[in-house]
N, C-alpha and C positions, 0 to 999 in steps of 0.2 A: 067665352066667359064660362060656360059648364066646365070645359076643360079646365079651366083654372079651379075652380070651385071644386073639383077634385084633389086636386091639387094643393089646394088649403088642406082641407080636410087630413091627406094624408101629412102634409107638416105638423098639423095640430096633434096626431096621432104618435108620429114621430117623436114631437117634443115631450109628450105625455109617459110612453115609454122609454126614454132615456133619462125623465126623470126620476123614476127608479133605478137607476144607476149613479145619478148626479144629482141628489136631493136640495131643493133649492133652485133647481135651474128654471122649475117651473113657477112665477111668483106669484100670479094670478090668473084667473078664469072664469067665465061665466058664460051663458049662452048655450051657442051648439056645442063653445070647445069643453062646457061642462059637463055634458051630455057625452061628447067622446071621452073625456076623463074617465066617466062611469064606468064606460068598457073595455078603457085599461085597467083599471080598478079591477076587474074579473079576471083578466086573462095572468098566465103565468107568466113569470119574468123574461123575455127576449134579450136573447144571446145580439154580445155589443158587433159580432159577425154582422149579425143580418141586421141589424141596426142602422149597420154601415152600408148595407145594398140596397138599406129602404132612401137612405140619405141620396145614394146614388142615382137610385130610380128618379126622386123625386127632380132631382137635379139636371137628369136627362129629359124629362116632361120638361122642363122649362128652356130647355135649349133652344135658340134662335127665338124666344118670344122678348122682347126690347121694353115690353109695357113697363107702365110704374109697378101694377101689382106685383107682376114676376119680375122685376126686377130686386124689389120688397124679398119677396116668397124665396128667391136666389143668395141674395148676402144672409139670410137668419139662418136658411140649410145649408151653408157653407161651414157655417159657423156650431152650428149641431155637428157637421161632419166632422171640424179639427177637434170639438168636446172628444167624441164617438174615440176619433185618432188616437188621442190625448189618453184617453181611457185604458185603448191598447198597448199602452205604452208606447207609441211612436215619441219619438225625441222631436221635440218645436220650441224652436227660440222664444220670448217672452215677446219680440218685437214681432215675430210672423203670428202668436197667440193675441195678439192686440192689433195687428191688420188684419187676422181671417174671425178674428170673433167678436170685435169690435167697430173693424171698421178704422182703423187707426191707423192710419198709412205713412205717418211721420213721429216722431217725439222728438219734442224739442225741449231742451234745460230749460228750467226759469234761469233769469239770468243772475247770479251767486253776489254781484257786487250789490245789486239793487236789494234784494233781500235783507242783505246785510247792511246797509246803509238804513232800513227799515227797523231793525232787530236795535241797529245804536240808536235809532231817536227814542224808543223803546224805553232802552237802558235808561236814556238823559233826562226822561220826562216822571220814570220813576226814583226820582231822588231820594235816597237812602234817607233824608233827614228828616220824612216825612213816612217812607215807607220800614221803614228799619234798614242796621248794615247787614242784609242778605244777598244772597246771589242773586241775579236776574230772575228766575222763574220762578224764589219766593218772595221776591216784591208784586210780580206779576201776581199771582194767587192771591196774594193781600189786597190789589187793586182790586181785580176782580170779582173777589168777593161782595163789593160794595154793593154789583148789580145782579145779583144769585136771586134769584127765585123759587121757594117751594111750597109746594104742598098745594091748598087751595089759592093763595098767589096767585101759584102757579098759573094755575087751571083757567084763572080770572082773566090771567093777561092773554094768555094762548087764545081762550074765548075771544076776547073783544078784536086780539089781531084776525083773527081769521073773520069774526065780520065782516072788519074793516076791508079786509083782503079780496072778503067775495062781493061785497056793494061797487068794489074797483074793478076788480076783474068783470062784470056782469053789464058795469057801463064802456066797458072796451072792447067786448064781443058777446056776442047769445050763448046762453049756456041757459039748457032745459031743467026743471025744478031739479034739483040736487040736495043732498044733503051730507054731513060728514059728523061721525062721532069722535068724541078726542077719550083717551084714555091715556094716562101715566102708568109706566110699568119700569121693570130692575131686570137687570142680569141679561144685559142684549148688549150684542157688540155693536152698535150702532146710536149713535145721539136720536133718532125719530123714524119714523117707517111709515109709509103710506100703505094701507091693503085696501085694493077696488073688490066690493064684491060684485060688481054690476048692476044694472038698475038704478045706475047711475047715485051710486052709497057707494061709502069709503070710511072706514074704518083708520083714524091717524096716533099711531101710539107714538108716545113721546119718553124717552129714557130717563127716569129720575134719577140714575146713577153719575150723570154726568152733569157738571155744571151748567148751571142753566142761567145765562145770561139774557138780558131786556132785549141784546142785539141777536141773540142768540136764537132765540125764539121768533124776532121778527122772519131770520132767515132759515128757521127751520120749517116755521108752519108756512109761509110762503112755500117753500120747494115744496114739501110735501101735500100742500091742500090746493089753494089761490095762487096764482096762474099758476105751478108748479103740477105735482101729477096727479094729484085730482080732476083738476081743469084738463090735462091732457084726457084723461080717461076718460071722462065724460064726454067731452066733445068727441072721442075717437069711438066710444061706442053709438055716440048719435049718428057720426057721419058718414062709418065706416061700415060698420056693421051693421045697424040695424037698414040705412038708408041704400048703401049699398050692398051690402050681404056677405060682406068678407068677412067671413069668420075666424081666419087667422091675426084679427085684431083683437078677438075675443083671449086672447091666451095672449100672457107678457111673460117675457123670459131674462134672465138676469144675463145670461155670459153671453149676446148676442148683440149684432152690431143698432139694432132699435135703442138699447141703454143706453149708448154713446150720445144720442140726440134729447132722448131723456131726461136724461140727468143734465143735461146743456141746457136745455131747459126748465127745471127745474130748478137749477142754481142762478139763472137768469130772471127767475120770478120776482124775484124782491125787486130789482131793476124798473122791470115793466110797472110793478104797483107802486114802488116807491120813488125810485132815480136810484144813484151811484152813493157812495159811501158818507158823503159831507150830507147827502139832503137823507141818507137813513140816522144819520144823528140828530139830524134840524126832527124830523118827525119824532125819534124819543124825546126828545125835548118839549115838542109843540103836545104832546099826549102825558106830558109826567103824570097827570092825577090815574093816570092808567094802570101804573109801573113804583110811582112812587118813588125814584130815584132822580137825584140832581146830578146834574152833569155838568161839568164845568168846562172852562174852555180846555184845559190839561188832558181831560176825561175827555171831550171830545174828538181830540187829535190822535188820543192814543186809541179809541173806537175807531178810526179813521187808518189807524193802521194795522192794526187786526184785521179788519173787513180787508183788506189789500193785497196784504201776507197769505191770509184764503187756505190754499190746497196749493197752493203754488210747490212748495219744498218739497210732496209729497213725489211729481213726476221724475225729481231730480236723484228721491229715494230708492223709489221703485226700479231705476236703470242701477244704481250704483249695486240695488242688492242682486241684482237678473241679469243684466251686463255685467257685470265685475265680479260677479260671486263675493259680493262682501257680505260678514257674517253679521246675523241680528245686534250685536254690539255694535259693532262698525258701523250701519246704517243708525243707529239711534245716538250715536255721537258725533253723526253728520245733522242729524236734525236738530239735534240738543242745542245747534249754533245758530236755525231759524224758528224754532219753534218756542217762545218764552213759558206754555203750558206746563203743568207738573208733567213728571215721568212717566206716570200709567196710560196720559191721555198719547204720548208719543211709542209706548208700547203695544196701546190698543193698534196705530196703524200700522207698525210694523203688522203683528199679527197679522193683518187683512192683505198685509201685502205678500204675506207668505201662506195664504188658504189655497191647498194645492188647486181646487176645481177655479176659484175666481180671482185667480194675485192679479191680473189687470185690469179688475173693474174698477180699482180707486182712481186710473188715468180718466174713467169716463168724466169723472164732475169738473178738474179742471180744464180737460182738453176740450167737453162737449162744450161749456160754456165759453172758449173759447170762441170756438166755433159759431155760433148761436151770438153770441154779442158784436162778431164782426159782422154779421147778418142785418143787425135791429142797430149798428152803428151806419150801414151804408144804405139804412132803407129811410124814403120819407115818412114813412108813418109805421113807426118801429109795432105798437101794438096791433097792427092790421098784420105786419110781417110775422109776429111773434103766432097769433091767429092759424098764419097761414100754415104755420110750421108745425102747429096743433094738431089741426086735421088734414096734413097731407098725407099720401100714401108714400112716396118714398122722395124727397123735399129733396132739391138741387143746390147743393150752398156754394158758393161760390171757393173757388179754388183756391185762390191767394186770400188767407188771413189776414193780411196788412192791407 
């Protein structure tokens, strides 16, 4: 165990120092790994050379140990290692960069026909005689609109969800006094963000720049607070770190194979608190004086396929642009055929899909949930599993996704 506990220590160290090189990769910290932060904070910049012998070192300490910890401590420095690579300009497919840094050892298409069979009921259900004669994605916007939220709205419904979300979450597994602030902000590439500061607080900013739907909201403050990565964080600094002493739980990193599971769980949250897409409409419904919006059976169906469509198109994006070398046009007039949203919201993920340090971290949200829901589908008691996947150290999932 000391041996490993070394061995944290210099991964924590590690990751701390390349992220000065790779701004972002480090996302959160607290504890000891904030305390080693300190004293990377002091020292001078480290050359991506020895970065790369530290990664090595670290890698060769863990040789022949099979535990969960190191087995944990092995895929995150592998995954710093291909960053480090990356850095030096070593040339690495998009599909070896999403097996050695995520953990991603397959990508599978969504499947084009099913999609598109989703995209026509779409079309049929926004009837031009009602919506205007506009193209599909400004009938959509006009639906849309109906259930937009701002301002203190806003703020009102995010409140009462995440209540809701933590009274749920809290009668499904123990979670130690906790708390979380919400705050609205602009100019982020991202619809919401969760920041842990430790001490079991969390910090949840929500994007005003983006449209913010009643469903929208249900599934953002979900991932991001109740059961999603507040609940992870809290539980993993109760169990992990403080109970156990593994300090390499105290530090989260973006481009490593822990996000994959993550974000699977996180986008899994609404599931565990609420159910699947029909009983996340029954609950807008059964809560209107919350939200204020009526929904009809039309509105309901077409929330029903939104929540379906997901990130789906996004896996099939990200190969056409990585695999095929197709250009940011070409990829945004692949999605233009699944995605009914305006054009910025389909340009936002082009962008992310082409950010040189993290083009495959958009596969984590739909692949981990993938992953994560064949799990809480084949378990008796999906919220005990959902639990377990919380505070394990390095979670076994079962191999066939079907």
């Amino acid at each position: 165990m000391n041996a490993l506990n070394h061995v944290a220590e210099e991964y924590v160290l590690l990751s701390h120092r390349l992220n000065k090189h790779c701004e972002g990769l480090v996302d959160a910290h607290y504890g000891k790994a904030s305390e080693l932060k300190s004293q990377v904070d002091g020292e001078p910049l480290i050359a991506l050379n020895d970065l790369l012998a530290d990664a090595e070192n670290i890698l060769r300490a863990l040789d022949g140990d099979i535990s969960e910890r190191a087995n944990y401590l092995r895929k995150q420095t592998t995954a710093l290692k291909t960053i480090i690579e990356k850095k030096q300009g070593k040339p690495i497919s998009f599909r070896d960069e999403a097996r050695l840094c995520y953990g991603i050892s397959t990508i599978e298409c969504a499947n084009e026909l099913e999609l598109l069979d989703a995209i026509r009921e779409i079309d049929e259900r926004l009837d031009p005689s009602a919506f205007g004669d506009d193209n599909l994605p400004e009938r959509f916007v006009k639906w849309r609109s109906r259930f937009e939220l701002k301002g203190d709205e806003l703020i009102a419904f995010v409140l009462a969800v995440m209540k809701f979300a933590k009274e749920k979450t809290e009668s499904l597994f123990p979670l130690p006094e906790n708390a979380v602030e919400v705050s609205l902000v602009t100019d982020k590439p991202w619809a919401g963000y969760h920041w842990y500061r430790g001490n079991y607080r969390s910090l949840y900013e929500l994007n005003a720049d983006v449209p913010t739907t009643i469903w929208g909201v249900l599934h953002t403050t979900t991932h991001e607070t109740f059961c999603g990565h507040h609940a992870e964080a809290v539980v993993k600094e109760s169990e992990l770190t403080r109970k156990r002493g593994f300090i390499e739980f105290g530090i989260n990193l973006l481009g490593a194979p822990h996000s994959l599971v993550s974000e699977g769980l996180a986008e899994s949250a609404s599931f565990v608190i609420v159910g699947d897409s029909r009983a996340i409409v029954e609950w807008l419904r059964e809560n209107q004086h919350l939200h204020r919006r009526s929904i009809s059976d039309n509105d309901a169906r077409l929330i029903e396929l939104v929540e379906e469509l997901g990130r789906q198109p996004i896996v099939n994006a990200a190969l056409l642009m990585h695999d095929e070398n197709a250009s940011d046009d070409e990829v945004f007039s692949y999605l233009r055929q699944f995605l009914p949203s305006e054009d910025a919201l389909i340009r936002r993920a082009i962008s992310r899909l082409r950010d040189d340090d993290f083009r495959a971290y958009m596969l984590t949200y739909p692949i981990g949930k993938a992953m994560i829901m064949n799990e809480l589908d084949r378990s008796p008691n999906p919220a005990q599993t959902f639990y377990d996947i919380l505070k394990s150290v390095d979670y076994q999932f079962n191999a066939n996704p079907n």
